[in-house]
Backbone as JSON Lines, residues from 0, in Angstrom:
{"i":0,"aa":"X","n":[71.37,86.33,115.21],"ca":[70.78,85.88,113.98],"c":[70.12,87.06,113.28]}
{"i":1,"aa":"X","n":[70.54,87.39,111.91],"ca":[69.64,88.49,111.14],"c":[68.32,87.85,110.85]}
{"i":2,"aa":"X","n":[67.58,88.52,110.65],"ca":[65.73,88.37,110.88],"c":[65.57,89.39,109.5]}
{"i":3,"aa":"X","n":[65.31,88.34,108.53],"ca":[64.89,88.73,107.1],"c":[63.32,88.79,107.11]}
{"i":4,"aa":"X","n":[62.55,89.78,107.06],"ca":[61.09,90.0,106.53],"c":[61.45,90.71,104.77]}
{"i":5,"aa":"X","n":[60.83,89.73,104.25],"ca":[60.29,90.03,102.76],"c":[59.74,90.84,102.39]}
{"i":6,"aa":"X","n":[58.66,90.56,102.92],"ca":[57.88,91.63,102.69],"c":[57.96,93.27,102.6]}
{"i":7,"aa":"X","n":[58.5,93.75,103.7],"ca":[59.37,95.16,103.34],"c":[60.63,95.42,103.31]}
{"i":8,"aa":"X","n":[61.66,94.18,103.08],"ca":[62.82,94.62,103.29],"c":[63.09,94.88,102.19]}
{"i":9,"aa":"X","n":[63.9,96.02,101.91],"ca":[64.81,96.71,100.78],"c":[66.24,96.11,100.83]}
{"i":10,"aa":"X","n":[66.54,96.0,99.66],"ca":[67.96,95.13,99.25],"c":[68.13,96.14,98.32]}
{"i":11,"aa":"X","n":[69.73,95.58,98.31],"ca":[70.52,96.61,96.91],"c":[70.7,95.21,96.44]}
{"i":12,"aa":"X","n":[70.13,95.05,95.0],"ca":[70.7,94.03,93.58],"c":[72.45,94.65,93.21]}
{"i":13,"aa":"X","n":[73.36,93.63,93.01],"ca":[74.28,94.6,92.38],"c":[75.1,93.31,91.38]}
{"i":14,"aa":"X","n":[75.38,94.04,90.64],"ca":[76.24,93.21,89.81],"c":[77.62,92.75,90.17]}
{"i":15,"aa":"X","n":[78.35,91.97,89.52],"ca":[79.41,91.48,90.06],"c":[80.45,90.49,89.1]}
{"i":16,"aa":"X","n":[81.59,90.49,88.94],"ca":[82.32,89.58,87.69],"c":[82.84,88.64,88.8]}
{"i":17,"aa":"X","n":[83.09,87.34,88.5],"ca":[83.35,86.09,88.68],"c":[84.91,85.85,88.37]}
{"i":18,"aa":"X","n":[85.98,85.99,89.5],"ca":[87.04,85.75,89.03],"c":[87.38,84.37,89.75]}
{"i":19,"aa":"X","n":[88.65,83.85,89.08],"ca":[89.35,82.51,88.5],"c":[90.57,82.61,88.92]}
{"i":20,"aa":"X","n":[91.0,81.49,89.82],"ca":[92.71,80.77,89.94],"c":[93.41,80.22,88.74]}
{"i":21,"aa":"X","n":[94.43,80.31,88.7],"ca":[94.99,79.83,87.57],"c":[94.8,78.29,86.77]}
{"i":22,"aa":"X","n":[93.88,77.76,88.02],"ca":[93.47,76.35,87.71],"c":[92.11,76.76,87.46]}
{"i":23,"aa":"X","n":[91.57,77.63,86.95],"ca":[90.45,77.86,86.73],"c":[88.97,77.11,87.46]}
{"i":24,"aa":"X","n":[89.56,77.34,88.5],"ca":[88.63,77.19,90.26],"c":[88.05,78.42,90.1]}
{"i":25,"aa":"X","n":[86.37,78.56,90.69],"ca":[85.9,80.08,91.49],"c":[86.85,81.01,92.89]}
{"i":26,"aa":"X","n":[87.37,81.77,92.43],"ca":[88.16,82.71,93.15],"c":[87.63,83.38,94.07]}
{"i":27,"aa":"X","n":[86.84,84.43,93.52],"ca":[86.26,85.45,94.59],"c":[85.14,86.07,93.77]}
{"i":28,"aa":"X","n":[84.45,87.18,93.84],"ca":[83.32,87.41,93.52],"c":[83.63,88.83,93.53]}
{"i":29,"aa":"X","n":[83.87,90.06,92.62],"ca":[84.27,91.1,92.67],"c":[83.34,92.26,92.66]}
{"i":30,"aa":"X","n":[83.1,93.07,93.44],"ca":[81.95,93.99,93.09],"c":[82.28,95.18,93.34]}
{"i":31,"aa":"X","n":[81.4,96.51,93.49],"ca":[82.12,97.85,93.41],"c":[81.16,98.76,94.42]}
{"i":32,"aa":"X","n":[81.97,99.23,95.26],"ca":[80.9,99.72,96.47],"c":[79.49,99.6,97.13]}
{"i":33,"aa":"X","n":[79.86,98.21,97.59],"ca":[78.46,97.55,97.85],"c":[78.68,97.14,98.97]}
{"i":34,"aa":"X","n":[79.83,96.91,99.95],"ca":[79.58,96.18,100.99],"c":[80.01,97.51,101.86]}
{"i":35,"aa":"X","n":[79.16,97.44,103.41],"ca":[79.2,98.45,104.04],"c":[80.58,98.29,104.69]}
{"i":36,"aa":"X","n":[80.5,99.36,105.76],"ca":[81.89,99.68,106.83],"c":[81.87,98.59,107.93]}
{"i":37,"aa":"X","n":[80.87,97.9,108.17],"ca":[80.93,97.11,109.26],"c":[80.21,95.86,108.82]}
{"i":38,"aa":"X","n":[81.77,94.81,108.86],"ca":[81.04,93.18,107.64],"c":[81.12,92.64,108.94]}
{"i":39,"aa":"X","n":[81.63,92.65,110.28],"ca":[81.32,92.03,111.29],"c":[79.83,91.83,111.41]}
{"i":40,"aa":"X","n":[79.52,90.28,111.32],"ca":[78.36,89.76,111.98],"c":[77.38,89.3,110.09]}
{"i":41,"aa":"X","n":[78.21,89.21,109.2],"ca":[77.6,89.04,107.95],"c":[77.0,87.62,108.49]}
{"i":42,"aa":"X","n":[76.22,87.65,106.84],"ca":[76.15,86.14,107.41],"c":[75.49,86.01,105.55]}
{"i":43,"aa":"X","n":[75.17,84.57,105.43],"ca":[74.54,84.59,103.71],"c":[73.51,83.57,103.48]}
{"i":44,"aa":"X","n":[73.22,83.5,102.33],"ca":[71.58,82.45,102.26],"c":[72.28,82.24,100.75]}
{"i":45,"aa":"X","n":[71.77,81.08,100.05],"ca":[71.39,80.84,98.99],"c":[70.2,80.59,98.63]}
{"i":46,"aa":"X","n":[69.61,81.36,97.92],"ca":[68.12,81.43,97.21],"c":[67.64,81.07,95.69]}
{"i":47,"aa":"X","n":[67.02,79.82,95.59],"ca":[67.4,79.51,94.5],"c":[65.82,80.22,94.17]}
{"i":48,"aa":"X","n":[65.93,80.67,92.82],"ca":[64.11,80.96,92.57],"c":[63.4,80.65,90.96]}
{"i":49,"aa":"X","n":[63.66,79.29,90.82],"ca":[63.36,78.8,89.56],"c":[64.1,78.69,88.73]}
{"i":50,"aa":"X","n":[63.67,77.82,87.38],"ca":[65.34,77.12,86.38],"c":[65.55,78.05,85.77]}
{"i":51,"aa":"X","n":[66.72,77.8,85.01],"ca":[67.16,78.86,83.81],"c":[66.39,78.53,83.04]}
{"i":52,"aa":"X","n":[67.06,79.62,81.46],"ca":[66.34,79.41,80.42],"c":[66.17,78.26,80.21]}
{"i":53,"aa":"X","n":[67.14,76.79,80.2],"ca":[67.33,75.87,79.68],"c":[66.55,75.15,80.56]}
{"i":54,"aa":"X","n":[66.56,75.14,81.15],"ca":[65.48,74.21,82.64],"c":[66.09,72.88,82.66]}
{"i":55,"aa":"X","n":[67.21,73.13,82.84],"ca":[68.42,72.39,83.52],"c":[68.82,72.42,84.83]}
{"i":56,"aa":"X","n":[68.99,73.64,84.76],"ca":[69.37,74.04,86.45],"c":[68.72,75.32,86.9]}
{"i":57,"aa":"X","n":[68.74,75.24,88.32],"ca":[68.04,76.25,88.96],"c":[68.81,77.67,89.04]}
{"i":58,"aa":"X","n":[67.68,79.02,88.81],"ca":[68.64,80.51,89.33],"c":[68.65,80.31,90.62]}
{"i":59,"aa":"X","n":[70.15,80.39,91.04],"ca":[70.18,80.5,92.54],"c":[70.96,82.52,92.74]}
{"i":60,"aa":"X","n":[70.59,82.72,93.69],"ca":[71.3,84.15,93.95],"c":[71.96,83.82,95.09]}
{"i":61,"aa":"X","n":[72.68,85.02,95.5],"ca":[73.3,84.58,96.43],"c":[73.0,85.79,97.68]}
{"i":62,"aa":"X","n":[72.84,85.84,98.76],"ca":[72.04,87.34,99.75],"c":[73.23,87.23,100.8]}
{"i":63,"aa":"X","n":[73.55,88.42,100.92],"ca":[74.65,88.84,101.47],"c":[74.27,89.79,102.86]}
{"i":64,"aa":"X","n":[74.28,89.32,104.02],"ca":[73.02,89.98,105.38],"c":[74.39,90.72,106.43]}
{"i":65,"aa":"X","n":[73.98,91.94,106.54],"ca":[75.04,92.58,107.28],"c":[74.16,93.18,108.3]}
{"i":66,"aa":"X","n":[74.28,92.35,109.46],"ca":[73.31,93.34,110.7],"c":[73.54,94.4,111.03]}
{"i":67,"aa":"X","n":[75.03,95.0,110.77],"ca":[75.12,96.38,111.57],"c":[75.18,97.7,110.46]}
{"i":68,"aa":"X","n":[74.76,97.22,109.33],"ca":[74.8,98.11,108.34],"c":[73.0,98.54,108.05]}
{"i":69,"aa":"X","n":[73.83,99.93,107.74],"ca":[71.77,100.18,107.35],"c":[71.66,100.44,105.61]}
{"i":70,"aa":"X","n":[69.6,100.12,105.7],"ca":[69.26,100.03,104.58],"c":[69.73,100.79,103.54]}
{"i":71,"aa":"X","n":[69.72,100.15,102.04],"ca":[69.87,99.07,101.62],"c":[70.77,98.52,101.48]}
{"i":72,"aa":"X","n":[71.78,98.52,102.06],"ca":[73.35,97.52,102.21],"c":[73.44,96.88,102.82]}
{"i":73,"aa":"X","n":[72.26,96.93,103.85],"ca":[72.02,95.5,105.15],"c":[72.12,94.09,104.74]}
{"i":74,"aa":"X","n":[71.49,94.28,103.13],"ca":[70.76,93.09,102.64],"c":[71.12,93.28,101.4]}
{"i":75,"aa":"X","n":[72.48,92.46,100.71],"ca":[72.83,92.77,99.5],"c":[72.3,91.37,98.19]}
{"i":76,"aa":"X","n":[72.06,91.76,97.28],"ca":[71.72,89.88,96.73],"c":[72.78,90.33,95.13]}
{"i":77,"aa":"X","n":[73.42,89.19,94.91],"ca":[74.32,89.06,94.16],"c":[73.28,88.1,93.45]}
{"i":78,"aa":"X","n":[72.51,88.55,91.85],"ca":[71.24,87.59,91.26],"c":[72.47,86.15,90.12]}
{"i":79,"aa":"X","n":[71.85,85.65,89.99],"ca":[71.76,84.19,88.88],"c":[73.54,84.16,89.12]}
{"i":80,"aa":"X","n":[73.8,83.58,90.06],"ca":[75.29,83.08,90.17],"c":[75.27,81.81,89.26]}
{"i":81,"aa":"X","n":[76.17,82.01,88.67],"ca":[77.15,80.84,87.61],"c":[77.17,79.57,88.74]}
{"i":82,"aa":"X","n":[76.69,78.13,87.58],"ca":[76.46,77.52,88.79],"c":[77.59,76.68,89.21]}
{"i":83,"aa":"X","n":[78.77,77.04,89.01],"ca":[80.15,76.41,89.4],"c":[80.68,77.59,90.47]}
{"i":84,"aa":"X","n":[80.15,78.83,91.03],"ca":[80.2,78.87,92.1],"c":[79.33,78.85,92.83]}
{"i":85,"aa":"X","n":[78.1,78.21,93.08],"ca":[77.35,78.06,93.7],"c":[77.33,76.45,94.09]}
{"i":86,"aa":"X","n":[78.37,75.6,93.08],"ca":[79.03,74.22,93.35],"c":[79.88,74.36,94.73]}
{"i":87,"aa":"X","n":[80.5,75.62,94.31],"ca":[81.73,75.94,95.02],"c":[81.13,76.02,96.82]}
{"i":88,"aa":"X","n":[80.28,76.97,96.8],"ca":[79.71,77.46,97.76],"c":[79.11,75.88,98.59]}
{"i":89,"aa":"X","n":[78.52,75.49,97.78],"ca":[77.73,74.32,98.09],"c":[78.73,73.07,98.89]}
{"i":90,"aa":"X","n":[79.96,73.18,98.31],"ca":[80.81,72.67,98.9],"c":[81.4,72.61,99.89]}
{"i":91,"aa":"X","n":[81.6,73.84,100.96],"ca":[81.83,73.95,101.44],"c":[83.16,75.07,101.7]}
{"i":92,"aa":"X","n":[83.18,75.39,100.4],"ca":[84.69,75.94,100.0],"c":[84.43,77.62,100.59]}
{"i":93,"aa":"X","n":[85.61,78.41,101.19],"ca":[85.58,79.66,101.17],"c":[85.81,80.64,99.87]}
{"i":94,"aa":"X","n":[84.72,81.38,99.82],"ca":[84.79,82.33,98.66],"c":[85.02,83.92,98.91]}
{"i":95,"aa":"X","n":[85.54,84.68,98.44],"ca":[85.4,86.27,98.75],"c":[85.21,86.93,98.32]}
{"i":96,"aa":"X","n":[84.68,87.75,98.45],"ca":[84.13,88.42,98.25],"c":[84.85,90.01,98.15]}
{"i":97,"aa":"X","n":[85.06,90.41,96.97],"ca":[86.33,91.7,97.27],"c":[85.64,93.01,96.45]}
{"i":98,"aa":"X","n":[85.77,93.77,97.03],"ca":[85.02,95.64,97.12],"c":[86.1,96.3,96.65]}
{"i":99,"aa":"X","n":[86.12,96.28,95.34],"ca":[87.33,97.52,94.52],"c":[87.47,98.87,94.98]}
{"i":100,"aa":"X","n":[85.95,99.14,95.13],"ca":[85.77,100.62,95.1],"c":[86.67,101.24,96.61]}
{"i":101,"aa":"X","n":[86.17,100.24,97.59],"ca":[87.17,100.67,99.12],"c":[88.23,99.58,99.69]}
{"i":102,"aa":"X","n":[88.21,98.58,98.2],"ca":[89.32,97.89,99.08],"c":[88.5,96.37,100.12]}
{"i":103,"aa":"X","n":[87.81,96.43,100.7],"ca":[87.38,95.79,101.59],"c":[86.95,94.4,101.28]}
{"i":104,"aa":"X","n":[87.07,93.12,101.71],"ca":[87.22,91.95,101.31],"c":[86.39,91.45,102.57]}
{"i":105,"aa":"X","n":[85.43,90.23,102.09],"ca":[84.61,89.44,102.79],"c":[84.8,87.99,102.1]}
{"i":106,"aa":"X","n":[85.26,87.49,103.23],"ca":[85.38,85.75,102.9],"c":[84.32,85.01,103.33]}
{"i":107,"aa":"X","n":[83.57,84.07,102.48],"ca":[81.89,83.75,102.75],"c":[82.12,82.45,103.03]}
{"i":108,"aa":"X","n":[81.41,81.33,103.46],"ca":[81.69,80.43,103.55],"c":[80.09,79.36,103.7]}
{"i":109,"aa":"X","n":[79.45,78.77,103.15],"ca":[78.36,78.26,103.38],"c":[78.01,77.01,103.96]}
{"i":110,"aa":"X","n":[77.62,76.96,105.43],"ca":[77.41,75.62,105.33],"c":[75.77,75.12,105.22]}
{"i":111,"aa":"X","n":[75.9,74.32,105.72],"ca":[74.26,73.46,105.38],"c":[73.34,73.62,106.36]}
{"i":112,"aa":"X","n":[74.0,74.2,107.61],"ca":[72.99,74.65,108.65],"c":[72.72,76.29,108.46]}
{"i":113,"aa":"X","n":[73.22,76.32,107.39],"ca":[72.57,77.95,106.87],"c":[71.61,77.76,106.4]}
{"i":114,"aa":"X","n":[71.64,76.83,105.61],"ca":[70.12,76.34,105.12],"c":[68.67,76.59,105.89]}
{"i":115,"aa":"X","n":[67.84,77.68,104.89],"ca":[66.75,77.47,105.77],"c":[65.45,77.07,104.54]}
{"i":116,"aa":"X","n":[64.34,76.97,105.52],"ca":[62.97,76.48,105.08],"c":[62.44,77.68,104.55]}
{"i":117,"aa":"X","n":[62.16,78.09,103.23],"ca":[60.98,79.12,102.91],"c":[59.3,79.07,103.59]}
């Protein structure tokens, strides 16, 4: 189990575009040299941390936990995911996660016993 302290842990924020199946389903999640050499043992959280502008729905991010990687790539957070993949996620559905810069692809998958208590 990765062991998140807040308090001093350093994360890399990184941006990321949202790609689409031809049925315009959430695809994968594309980003650019952010995930380390060793995705064995990832694992992920959804963090929601208050509504949008509209105060409709909640910002959820998404934290991306790689135990065998060191700081700050240990602990990656992908901020204010679109909330049709965070439907997606919520669902149960596999998402991936794909690294242009080296190629490298992580398939995420969320279930409900990921869920934890703040």
């Amino acid at each position: 189990m990765f062991n998140l302290k807040c308090e001093r842990a350093a994360m890399l924020v990184a941006s990321y575009l949202l790609g689409y199946n031809k049925n315009d389903t959430v695809k994968h999640l594309a980003v650019d040299n952010i995930l380390p050499d060793q995705l064995q043992g990832a694992d992920i959280r959804l963090f929601s941390r208050g509504a949008s502008a509209d105060g409709a729905s909640k910002i959820t991010d998404l934290l991306l936990l790689f135990p065998g990687a060191a700081a700050p790539q240990n602990i990656v957070c992908l901020p204010a995911l679109p909330q049709n993949a965070v439907s997606h996620l919520l669902a149960g559905m596999p998402l991936q996660v794909v690294d242009f810069a080296h190629g490298r692809k992580l398939s995420v998958v969320y279930t409900h016993d990921q869920q934890r208590c703040a």
